[in-house]
Structures are given as structure tokens and as C-alpha cells.
N, C-alpha and C positions, 0 to 999 in steps of 0.2 A: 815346377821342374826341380829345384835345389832340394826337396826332402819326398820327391816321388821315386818309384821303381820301374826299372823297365820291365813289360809284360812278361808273364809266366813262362818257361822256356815250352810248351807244350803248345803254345800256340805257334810254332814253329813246324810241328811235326804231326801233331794229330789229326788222324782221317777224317774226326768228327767235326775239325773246325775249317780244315782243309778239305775237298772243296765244299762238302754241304753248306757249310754255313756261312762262310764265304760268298758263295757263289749268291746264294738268298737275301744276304745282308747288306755284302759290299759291292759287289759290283753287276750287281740290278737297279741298283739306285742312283746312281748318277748317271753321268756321262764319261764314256771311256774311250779311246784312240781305235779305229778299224783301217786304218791303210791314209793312202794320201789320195788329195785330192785329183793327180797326175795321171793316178791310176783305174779313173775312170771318168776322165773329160769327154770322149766321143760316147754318140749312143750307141749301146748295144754292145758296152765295154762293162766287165764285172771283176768283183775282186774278194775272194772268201779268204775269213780267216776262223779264229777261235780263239774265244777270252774261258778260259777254264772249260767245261764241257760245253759250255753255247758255241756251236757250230752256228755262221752266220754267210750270208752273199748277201752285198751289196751290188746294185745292177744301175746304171744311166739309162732308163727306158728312151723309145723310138720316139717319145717326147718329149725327150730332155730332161725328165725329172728323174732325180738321185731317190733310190728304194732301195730297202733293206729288208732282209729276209731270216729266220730260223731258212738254219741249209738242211732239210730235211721234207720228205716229200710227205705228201700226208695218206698215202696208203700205206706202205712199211717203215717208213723212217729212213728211208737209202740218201746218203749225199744225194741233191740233185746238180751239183755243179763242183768240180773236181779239180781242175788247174788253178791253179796260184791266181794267173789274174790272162782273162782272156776276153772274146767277144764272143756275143751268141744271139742269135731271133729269139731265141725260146731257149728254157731250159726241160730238156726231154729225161727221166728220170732212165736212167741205163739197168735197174733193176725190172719193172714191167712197164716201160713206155711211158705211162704217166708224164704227160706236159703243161708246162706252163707258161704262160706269156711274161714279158718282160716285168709287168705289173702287175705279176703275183696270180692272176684268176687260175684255174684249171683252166687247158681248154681242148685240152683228150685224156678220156682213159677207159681204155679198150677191154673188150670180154668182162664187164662189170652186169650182166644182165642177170636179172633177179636179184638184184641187190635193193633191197627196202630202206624207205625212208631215205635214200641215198639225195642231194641235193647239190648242185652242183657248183653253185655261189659259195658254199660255205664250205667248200674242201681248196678255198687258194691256198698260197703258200703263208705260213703264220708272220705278220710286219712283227719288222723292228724300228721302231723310231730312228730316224739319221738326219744331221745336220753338219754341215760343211762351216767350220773353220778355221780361217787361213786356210794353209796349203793341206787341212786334215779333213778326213770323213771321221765325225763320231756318232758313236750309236748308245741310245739307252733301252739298255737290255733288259727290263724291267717294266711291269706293265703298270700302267699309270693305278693307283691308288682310288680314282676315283674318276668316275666321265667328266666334270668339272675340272678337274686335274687334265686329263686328255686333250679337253674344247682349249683349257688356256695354253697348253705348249703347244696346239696347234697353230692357235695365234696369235704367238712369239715368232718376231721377226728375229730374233737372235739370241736365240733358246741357251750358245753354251757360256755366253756373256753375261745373263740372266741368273746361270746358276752360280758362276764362282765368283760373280762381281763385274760390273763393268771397269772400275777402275783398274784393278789389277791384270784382267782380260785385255786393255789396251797395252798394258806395264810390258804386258809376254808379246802380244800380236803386234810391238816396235820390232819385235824380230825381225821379222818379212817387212818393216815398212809401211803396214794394212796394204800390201800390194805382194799375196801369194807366188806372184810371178817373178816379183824380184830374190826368190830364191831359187837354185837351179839343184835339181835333187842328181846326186852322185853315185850316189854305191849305196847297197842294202848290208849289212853284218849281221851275224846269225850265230850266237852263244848259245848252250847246254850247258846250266849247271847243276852240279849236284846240291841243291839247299834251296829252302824253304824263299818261295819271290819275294817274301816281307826282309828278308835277310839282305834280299840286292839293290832292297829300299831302302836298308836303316844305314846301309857303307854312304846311300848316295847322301842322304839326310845327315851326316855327323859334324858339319859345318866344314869339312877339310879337316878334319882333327887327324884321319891317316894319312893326310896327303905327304907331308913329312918322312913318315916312315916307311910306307908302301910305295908309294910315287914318286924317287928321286929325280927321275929327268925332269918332272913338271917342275918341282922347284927350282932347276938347274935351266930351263928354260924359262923361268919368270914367273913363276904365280908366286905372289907376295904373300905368305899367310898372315899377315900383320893386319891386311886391308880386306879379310875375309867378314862379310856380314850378311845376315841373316835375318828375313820379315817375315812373317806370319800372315797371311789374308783371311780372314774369317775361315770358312770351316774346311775349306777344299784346296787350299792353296800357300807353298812357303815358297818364297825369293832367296837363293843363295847370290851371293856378287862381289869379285874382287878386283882389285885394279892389278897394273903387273906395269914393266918397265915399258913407255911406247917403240913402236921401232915400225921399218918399213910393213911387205907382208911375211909377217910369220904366222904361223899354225895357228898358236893363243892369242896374237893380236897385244891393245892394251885396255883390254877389261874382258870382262867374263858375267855373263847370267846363268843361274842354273833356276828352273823352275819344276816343281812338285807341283803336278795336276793329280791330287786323290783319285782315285788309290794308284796307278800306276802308269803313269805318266810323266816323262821326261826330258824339258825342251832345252836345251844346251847352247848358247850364242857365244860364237868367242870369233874373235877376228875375224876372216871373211865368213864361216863357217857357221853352220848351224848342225847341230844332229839330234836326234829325238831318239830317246828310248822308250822301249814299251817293254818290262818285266812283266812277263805271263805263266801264271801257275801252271806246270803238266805234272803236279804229283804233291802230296803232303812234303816232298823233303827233294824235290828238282822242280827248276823251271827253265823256261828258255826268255833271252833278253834278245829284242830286235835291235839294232842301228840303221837309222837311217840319213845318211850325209845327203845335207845341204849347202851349196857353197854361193856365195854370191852373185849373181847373172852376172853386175857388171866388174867381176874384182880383174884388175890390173896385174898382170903377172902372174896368174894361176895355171900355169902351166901344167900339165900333164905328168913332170916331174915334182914338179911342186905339192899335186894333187895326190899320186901315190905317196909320197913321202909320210905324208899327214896322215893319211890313212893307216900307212905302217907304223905311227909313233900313237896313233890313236889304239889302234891294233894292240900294243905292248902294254898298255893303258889298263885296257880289258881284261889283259891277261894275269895281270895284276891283283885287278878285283875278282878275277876269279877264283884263283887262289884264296886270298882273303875268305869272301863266302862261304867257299868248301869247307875250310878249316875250320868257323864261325860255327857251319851248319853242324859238324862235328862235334863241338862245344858244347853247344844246346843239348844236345842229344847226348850227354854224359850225364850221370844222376850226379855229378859233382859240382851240377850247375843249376841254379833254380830262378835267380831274378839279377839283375843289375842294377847297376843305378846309371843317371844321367852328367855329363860334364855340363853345370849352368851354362855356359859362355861359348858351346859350341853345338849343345845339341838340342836348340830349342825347335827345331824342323821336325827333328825324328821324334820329339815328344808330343809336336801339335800332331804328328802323323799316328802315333800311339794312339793320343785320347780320340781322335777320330774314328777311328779301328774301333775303340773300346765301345764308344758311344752306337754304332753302327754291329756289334757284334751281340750287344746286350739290350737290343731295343724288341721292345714286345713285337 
């Protein structure tokens, strides 16, 4: 890191890395954040979103088992499921009818006669691998490399603990407790920004090197940057952690985890609270950042005043970084700017996140 450069400014902005290559590279191959688990506990409750052009539904079939879907019907490509997060028997495609059951098979589609070779097993709706954990549904959007590959994540009892480690997979799931229910999810947040989603990764990745400058109330409210550190977990995973002065409940509490799950995933623990962000690419040079607040089932004194407050100072937080970013994305996009370099002592996150990028952008 002390005699490296930060990546080319073009990997910021170019269509050709943005989404194509992206999309093939990086985040087909792991495992990536699709909603929480909250939001689809009953059967016959679904919840779609989209990580770059992968349109996906996630569904709790009438059996209880968690399924994931491409959200695309297999006659024209229409959405077959449309609201944010709802219940349904079947998913009936609103373009021509076209239905399917909770687990994916066909099981109408109307005025199809004379159609040849047409076979009715093999037109369900196309799986996406899903696995639940803690309080998250993740999916790997990517199809397995090999039927060997497929048979073993299939029988993986804990397929996303498997991939980024198990030690450090407990280090993060002390969050919740290993008991998803001791967190109580609060409010959803919902950012646009103009800049590249690697840009809203390398602010989060700097060790606190702007929190100083950009963040005055965090410091003015207690994050110590004296006691800011910074771990590495093999290839998918960096630990930020600082301590801060103790006190009753305040918002920051008296310590703080930030955790990096590659490529864009971000679990936040600070006093009673937890919040997760998901930066999601909608464009070579914009993306949008989710928040999702978690606050502690049994926290003491979290009142309803208490609760907005936190959310208005988290709020101010955002708005922060957003700025930053724009400016940032701005920068990049000047021919007066071509590479960077790294601060040793603060930005060893954003540089494990680089060379993983790199590695994952330039593999045959």
C-alpha cells in the first residue's frame, strides 16, 4: 500500500467497466445483500429488488422455503412481480397472463397452441441461489462455474459463512447476538447519488481519514479518531473499530464496528443501533445507497424521540457524504486527474478493496 496507486480514474466512469464488466466480474461471483430477512418471514410474502441490471424476486413459498428468482418472465422478459415487497399465490405476468407458482414452475400460459418444441418444465422462472444470514437474504447472482461447484453450495449448511470465513462471519453476526430477532429494524433511507458506487465505497473504506473534516458533529459527539483501527479478512472482508467516550444511551454509544462485505455491503454497530448499507450501481457515474436502521429490541430508553433524533443526526451524516462523493465523482472526471495514491495508516480497507476489484476485474 505505501508505494501503490489508487486505480485509474476511468474505472469510475466508463460504460465499458460500468455495468458490463462489473456486472460479469464482480458481482456474479459472490454473495451480495437482497432485502432482510423481516421481509419475507410469512409464506407467500416476496420482496424484489436489483443489484445493477439483475432484476431479482425473492418469494417464502406455501412451504416455507426461501426462493429466488431472475424477475423476468420467460415469454417477453416483463417484471413478473412489481411492488417493493408484498404477498401473492402465484406470480401472473400482467403482460400476457403467463403464471407461476410460488416455486418458480410455469403453470399457465394461454393461446400458446402451435407452438413447437415448446416444453413446459423448462420454461419456470430462471433460480437464483439465496441464503439467509442473520437478519439478511443474500443471493449469488452468478451461476455456479461448475455442477460440482452447484452439488457443494448445495450442501452447505452455511454457504455465506463458508465464503468470507467463519471467524470473521461470527466477528460481524455478534451484531444481532447470533439471535436475528434481537435486532428490531426501524426505518428504511433512500439516497441518489450523482457518482460512481465504488466512490460511496472508497469515503466508507478511508479509515475515518474525513471524518475530521467532513463530520464535525461525529467528533463533537465522541468518535475518538486516535482509537480508529482497521483489519483485513482474506479476500472479502475489512473491519473498521473505534472506541469513543462511554455514556448512558446515546446514538454512537461507546464503540463502533464498521464492516466491508465485497463488493458492497455495509454493517454498521454503534450503541444501541445497527444500520446496513447497500451502494447499488444505476449508471457509470450514479448510484443509489440504501439505509436500513436497526435498533435493539431490548434497548432501555429508546423512545420514539430518541429514535427520530438519531435518525435526523444519522440523516445529516448522509448528507455529508453526499456531497463529498459528488465533488469526488467530479474530480475523477477532470483530465486533471489520473491516479492517487494511498495514506499507509488509514487506508488499508480501501486498498484491500482496490486489489480485489483488480483481481476480479482482470480474471480470464
Amino acid at each position: 500500500v505505501a508505494s501503490s496507486a489508487t486505480p485509474p480514474a476511468s474505472w469510475y466512469f466508463d460504460p465499458l467497466v460500468v455495468p458490463t464488466l462489473e456486472r460479469e466480474k464482480v458481482f456474479a461471483k459472490g454473495w451480495t445483500w437482497a432485502g432482510r430477512l423481516d421481509q419475507v418471514a410469512t409464506n407467500g410474502s416476496y420482496l424484489v429488488g436489483a443489484t445493477g441490471t439483475v432484476k431479482y424476486v425473492v418469494v417464502r413459498g406455501e412451504d416455507g422455503v426461501l426462493r429466488a428468482f431472475h424477475n423476468a418472465c420467460r415469454h417477453h422478459g416483463m417484471e413478473i412481480a412489481n411492488c417493493p415487497k408484498s404477498t401473492a399465490k402465484c406470480f401472473a405476468c400482467p403482460y400476457h397472463g403467463w403464471t407461476y407458482d410460488l416455486d418458480g414452475s410455469l403453470v399457465k400460459a394461454t393461446k400458446i397452441g402451435g407452438m413447437r418444441d415448446f416444453v413446459v418444465a423448462e420454461h419456470g422462472l430462471k433460480p437464483i441461489r439465496v441464503a439467509e444470514w442473520g437478519p439478511f437474504v443474500m443471493l449469488r447472482l452468478g451461476d455456479p462455474a461448475t455442477e460440482e461447484e452447484e452439488e457443494e453450495e448445495e450442501e452447505e449448511e452455511a454457504p455465506i459463512e463458508a465464503w468470507m470465513g467463519p471467524d470473521v462471519a461470527a466477528k460481524i453476526s455478534a451484531s444481532w447476538s447470533d439471535d436475528p430477532k434481537s435486532m428490531r429494524f426501524v426505518a428504511r433511507r433512500e439516497y441518489r447519488l450523482r457518482c460512481n458506487w465504488k466512490v460511496f465505497a472508497d469515503n466508507y473504506l478511508d479509515g475515518g481519514y474525513h471524518v475530521p473534516f467532513a463530520h464535525p458533529a461525529l467528533v463533537t459527539d465522541g468518535v475518538d479518531m486516535r482509537k480508529y483501527e482497521t483489519e483485513v479478512y482474506g479476500e472479502y472482508v475489512s473491519v473498521q473499530t473505534h472506541g469513543a467516550p462511554a455514556a448512558e444511551l446515546t446514538r454512537l454509544g461507546d464503540s463502533a464496528l464498521y464492516a466491508f462485505v465485497y463488493p458492497n455491503l455495509m454493517i454498521n454497530r454503534y450503541g444501541p443501533w445497527m444500520d446496513v448499507n447497500v451502494v447499488l450501481p444505476t449508471g457509470p457515474n450514479e448510484c443509489m445507497v440504501l439505509f436500513d436502521y436497526f435498533i435493539r429490541a431490548d434497548a432501555t430508553g429508546a423512545t420514539d424521540a430518541f429514535v427520530n433524533e438519531s435518525l435526523r443526526a444519522s440523516d445529516a451524516v448522509q448528507s455529508e457524504d453526499k456531497w463529498l462523493c459528488e465533488k469526488v465523482q467530479g474530480g475523477l472526471e477532470s483530465p486533471g486527474y489520473g491516479t492517487g495514491r494511498y495514506a499507509p495508516a488509514m487506508e488499508a480497507a480501501m486498498y484491500h478493496f482496490h486489489r480485489r476489484l483488480w483481481r476480479d476485474l482482470t480474471a480470464e
